[in-house]
Structures are given as C-alpha cells and as structure tokens.
N, CA and C atoms as a LAMMPS dump frame, in Angstrom:
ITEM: TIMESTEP
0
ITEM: NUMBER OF ATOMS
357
ITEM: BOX BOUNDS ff ff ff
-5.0000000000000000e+02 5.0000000000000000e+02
-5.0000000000000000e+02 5.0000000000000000e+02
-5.0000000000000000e+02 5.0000000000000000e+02
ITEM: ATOMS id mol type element x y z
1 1 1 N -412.686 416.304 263.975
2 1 2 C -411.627 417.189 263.537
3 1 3 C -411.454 418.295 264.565
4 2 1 N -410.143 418.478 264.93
5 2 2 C -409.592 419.417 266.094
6 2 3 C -410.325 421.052 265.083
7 3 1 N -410.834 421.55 266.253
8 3 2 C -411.171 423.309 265.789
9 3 3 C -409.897 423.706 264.998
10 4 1 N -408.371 423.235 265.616
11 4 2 C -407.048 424.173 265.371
12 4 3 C -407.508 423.939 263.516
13 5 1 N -407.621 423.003 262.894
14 5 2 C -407.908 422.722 261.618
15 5 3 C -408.88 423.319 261.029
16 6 1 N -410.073 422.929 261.467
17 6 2 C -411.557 423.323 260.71
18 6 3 C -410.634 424.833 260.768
19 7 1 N -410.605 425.572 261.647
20 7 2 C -410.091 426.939 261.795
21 7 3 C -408.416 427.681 260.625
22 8 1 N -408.093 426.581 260.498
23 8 2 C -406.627 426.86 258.874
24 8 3 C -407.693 426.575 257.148
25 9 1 N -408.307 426.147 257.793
26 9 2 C -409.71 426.184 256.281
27 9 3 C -410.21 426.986 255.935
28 10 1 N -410.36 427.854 254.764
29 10 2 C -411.326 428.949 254.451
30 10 3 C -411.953 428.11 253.597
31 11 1 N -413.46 429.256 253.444
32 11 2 C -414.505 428.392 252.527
33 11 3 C -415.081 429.549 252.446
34 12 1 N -415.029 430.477 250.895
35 12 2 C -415.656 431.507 250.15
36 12 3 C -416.43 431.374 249.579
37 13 1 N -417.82 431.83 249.457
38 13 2 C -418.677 431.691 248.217
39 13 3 C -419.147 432.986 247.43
40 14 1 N -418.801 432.845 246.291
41 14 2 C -419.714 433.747 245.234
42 14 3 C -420.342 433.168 243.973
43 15 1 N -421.514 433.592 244.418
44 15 2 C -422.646 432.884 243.519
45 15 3 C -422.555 431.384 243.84
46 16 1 N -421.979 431.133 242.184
47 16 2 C -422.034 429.573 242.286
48 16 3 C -420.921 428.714 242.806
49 17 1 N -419.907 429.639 242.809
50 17 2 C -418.585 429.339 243.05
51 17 3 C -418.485 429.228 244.352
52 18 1 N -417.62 428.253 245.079
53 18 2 C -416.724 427.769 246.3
54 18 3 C -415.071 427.883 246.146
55 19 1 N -414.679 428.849 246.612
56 19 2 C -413.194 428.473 246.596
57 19 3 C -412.961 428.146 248.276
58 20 1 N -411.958 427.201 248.21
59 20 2 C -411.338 426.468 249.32
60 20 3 C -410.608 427.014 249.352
61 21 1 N -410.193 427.35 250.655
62 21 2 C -408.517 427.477 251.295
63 21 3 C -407.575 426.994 252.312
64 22 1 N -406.564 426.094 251.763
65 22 2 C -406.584 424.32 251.803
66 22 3 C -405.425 424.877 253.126
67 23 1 N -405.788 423.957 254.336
68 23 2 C -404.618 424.656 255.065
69 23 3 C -403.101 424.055 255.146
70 24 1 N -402.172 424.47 255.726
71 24 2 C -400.831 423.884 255.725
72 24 3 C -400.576 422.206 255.345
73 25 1 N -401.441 421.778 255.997
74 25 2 C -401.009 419.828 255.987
75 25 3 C -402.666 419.433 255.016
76 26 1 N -402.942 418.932 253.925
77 26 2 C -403.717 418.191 253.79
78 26 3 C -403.623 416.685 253.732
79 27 1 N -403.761 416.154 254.904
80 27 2 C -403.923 414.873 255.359
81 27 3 C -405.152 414.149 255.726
82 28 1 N -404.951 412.988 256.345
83 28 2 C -405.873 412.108 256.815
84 28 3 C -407.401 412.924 257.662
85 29 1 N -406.555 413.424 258.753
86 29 2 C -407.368 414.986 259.337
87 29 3 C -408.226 416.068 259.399
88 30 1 N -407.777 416.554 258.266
89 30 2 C -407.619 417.57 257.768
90 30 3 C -408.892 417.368 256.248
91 31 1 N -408.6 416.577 255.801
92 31 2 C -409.244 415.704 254.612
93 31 3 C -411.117 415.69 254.757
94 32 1 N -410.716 415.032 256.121
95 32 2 C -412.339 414.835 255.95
96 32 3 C -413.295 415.857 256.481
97 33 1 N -412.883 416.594 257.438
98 33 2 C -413.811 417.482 257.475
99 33 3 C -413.529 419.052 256.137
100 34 1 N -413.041 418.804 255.688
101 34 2 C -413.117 419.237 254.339
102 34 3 C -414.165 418.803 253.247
103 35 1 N -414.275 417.383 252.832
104 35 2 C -414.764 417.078 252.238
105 35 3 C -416.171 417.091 253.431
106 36 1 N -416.584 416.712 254.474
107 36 2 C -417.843 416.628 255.157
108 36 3 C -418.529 418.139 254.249
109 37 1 N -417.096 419.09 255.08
110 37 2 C -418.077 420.809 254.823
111 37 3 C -417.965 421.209 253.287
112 38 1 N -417.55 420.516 252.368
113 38 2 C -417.491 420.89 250.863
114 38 3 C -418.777 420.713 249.975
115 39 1 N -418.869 418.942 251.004
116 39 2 C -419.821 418.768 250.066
117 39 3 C -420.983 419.106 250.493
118 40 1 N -421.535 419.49 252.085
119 40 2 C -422.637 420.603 252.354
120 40 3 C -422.467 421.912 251.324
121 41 1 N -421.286 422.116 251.27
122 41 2 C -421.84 423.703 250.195
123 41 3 C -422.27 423.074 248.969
124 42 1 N -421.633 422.417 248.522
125 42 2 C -421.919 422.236 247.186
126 42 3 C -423.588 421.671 247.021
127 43 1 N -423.671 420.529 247.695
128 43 2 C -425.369 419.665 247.959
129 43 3 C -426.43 420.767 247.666
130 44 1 N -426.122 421.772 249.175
131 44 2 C -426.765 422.89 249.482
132 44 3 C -426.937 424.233 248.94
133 45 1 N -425.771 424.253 248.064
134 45 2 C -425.82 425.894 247.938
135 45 3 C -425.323 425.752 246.421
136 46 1 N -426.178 425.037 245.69
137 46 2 C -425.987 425.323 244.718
138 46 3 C -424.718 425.522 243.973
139 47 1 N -423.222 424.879 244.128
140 47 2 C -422.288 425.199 243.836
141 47 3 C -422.005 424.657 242.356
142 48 1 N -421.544 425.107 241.498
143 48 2 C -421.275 424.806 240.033
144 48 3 C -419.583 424.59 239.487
145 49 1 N -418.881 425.335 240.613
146 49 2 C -417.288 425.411 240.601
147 49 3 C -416.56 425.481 241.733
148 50 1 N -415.977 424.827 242.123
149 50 2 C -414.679 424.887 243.329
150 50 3 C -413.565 424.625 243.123
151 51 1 N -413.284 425.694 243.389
152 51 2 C -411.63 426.051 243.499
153 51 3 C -410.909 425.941 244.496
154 52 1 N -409.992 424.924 244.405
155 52 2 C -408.672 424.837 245.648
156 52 3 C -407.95 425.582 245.672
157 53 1 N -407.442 426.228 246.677
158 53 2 C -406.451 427.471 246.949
159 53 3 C -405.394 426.231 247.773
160 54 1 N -404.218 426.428 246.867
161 54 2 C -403.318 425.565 247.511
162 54 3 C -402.047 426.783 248.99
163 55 1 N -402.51 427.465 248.448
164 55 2 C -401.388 428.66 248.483
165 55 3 C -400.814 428.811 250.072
166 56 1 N -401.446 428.412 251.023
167 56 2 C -400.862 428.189 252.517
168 56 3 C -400.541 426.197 252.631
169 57 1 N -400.595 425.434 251.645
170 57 2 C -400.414 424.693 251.51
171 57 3 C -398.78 423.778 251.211
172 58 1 N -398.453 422.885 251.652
173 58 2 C -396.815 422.628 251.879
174 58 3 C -396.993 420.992 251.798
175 59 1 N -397.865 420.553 252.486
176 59 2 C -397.629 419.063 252.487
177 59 3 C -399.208 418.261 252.391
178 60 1 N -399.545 417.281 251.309
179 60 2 C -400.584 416.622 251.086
180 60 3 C -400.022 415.109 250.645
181 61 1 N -401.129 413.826 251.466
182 61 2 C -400.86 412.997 251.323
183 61 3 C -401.779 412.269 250.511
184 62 1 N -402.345 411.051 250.663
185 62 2 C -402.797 410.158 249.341
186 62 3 C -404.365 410.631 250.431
187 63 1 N -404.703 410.887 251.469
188 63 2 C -406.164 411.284 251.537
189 63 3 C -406.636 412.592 250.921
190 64 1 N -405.534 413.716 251.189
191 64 2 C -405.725 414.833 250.44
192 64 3 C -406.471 414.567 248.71
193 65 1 N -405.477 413.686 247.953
194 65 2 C -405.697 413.072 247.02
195 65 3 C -407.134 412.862 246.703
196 66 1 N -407.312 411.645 247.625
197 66 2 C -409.165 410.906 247.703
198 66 3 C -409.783 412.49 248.019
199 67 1 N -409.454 413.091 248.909
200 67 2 C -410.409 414.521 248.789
201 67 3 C -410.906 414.907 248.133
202 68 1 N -409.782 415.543 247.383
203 68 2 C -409.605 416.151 245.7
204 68 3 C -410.633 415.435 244.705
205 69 1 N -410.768 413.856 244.45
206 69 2 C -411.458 412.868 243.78
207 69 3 C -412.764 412.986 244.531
208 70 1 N -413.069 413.054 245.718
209 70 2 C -414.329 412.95 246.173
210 70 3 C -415.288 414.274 245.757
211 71 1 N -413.984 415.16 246.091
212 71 2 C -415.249 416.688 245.475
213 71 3 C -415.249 416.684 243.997
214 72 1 N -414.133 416.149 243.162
215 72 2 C -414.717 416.593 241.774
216 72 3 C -416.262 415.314 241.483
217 73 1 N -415.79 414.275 241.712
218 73 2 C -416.971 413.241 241.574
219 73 3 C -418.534 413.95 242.168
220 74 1 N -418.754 414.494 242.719
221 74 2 C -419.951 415.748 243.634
222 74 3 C -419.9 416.574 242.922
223 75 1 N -419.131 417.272 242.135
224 75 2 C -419.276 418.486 241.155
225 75 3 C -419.408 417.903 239.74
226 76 1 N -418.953 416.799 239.116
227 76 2 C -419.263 415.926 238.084
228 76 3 C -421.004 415.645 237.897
229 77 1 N -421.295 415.334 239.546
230 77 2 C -422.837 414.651 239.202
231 77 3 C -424.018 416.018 239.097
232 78 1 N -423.591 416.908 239.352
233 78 2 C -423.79 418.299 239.185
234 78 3 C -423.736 418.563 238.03
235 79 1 N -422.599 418.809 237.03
236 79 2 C -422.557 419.204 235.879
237 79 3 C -421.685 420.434 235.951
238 80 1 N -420.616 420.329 237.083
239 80 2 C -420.039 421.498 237.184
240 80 3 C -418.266 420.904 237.482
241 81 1 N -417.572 421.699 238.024
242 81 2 C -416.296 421.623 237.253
243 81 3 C -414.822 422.113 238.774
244 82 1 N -414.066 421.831 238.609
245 82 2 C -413.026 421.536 239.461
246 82 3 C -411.36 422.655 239.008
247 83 1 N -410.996 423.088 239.744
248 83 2 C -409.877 423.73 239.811
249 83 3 C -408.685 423.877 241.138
250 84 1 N -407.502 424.396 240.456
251 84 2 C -406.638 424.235 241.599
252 84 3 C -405.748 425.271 241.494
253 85 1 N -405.412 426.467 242.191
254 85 2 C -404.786 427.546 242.245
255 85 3 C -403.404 427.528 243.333
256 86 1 N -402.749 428.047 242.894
257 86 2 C -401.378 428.538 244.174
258 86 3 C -400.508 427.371 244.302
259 87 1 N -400.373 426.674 243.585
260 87 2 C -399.793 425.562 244.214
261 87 3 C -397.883 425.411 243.7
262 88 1 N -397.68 424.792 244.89
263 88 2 C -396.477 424.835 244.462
264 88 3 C -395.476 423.783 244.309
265 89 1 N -394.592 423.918 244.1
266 89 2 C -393.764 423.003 243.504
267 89 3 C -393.862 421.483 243.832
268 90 1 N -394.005 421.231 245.084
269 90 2 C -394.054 419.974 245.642
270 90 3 C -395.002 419.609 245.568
271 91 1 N -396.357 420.665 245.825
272 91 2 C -397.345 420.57 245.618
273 91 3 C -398.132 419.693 244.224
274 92 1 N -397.523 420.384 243.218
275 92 2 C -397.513 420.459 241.568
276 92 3 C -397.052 419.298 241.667
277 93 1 N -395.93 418.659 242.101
278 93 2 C -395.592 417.285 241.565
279 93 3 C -396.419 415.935 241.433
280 94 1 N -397.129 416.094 243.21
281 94 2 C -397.823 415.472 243.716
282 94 3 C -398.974 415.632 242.735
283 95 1 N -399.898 416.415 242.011
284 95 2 C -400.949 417.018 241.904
285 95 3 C -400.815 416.004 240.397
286 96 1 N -399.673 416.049 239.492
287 96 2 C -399.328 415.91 238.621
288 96 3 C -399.419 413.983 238.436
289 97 1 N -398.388 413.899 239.414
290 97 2 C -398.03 412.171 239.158
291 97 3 C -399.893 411.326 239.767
292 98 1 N -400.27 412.586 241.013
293 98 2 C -401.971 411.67 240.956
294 98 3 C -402.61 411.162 239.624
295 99 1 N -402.806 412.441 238.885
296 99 2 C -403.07 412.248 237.385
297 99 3 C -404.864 413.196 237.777
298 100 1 N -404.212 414.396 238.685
299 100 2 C -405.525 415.096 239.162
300 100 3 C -405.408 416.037 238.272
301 101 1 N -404.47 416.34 237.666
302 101 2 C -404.929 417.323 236.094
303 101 3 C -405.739 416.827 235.243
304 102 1 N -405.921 415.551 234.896
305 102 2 C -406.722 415.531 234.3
306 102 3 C -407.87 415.892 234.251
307 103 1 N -408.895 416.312 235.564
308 103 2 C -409.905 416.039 236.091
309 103 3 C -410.401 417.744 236.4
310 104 1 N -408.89 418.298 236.685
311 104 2 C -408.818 419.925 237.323
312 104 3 C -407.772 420.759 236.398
313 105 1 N -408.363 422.036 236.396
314 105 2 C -407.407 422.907 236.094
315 105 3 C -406.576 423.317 237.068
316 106 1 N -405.378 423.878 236.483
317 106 2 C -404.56 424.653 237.487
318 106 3 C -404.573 426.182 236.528
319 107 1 N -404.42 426.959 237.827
320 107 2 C -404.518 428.193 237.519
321 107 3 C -403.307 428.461 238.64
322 108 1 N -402.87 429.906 238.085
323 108 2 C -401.795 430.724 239.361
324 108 3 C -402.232 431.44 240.296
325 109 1 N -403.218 431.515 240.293
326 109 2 C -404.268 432.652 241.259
327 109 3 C -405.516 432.139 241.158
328 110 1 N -406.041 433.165 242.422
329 110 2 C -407.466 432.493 242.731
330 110 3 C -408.374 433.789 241.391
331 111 1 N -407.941 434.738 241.177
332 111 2 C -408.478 435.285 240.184
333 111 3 C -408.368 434.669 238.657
334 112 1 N -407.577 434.18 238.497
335 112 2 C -407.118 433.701 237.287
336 112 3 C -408.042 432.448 237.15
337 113 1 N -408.377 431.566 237.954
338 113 2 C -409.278 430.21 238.13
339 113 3 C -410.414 431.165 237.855
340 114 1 N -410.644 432.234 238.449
341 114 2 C -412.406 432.777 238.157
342 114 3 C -412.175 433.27 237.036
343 115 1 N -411.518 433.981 235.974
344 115 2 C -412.163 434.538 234.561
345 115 3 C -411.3 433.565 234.016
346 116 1 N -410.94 432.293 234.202
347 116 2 C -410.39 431.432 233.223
348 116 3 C -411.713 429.927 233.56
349 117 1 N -412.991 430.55 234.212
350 117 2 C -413.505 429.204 234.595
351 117 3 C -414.605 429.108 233.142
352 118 1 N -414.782 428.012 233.103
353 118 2 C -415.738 426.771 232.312
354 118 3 C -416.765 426.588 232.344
355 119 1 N -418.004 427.549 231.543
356 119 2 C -419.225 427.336 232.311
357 119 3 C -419.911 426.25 231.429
C-alpha cells in the first residue's frame, strides 16, 4: 500500500475503542492495509469497539465491503461490536443494500457512536 493512503487513514484509540478514519476511496487498495492495521489493534490492543468514520469518505467498492465483514467477524470472535458514523448518502446506500446494518450501527457522529455504544 502506497504511504499517499496508509497516510488518508486515521486510527484513534481510547481505551477499548478504535475509531477509523476511512479515507476518500475505500477500495481494493486502500482495503487491505486497513484491515492488515485494524486487525493489529484490535488482536493487540485489546479493542472491544470500532468505529468507522465515513466522513472524508465518497466512494467504496465491494472490497471496502469484505473490509467492513472482515473487521466485524475479528470483533465478533472477541465479543465486541461494530459501528459506522458520517456517512453519506451514497455512502448509506451502498452500506444499506450490502445488508452491513445488520451487523453495524450507524450513528451521525463519531460522538454519538461513543455514548450510543453497546457494552
């Protein structure tokens, strides 16, 4: 994965929590070293909740997707739990017809995912 990418990624932690911050394109690219460095936090650091920040986000394809499925399945075998913030319209559609609500919340904010989370 090109630095220009790893570098449009944020990756926050408090406590148990990981929020992501998903950059402009989640694609093929973009995808996996996401999931490589997600699931080091999570393995490693004890993570119980991650939150996607869609919010600099515009275009995701069917790997973005498998992403999304790969980290909740890693937070499932955990016993912990999946969310999705900022997202927008096109975003939402996509998010929707996957059938990744089922699996994740959506929230409007990255604050709103933390005092609306599921312990």
């Amino acid at each position: 994965m090109s630095n220009e990418l790893q570098s449009e990624t944020t990756y926050r932690r408090y406590r148990d929590v990981l929020v992501i911050g998903l950059p402009p394109e989640v694609d093929h690219h973009s995808s996996q070293g996401m999931k490589e460095t997600a699931g080091t936090y999570i393995k490693n650091g004890h993570v119980r909740y991650v939150i996607f920040d869609f919010k600099n986000t515009s275009f995701m394809d069917s790997a973005g997707i498998g992403m999304l499925l790969g980290q909740y399945k890693l937070m499932n075998a955990v016993h912990g739990s999946v969310a999705v913030c900022s997202v927008d319209r096109r975003i939402n559609r996509i998010l929707d017809m996957s059938g990744i609500y089922q699996i994740a919340r959506r929230y409007e904010s990255i604050e709103e995912a933390l005092s609306g989370r599921e312990n």
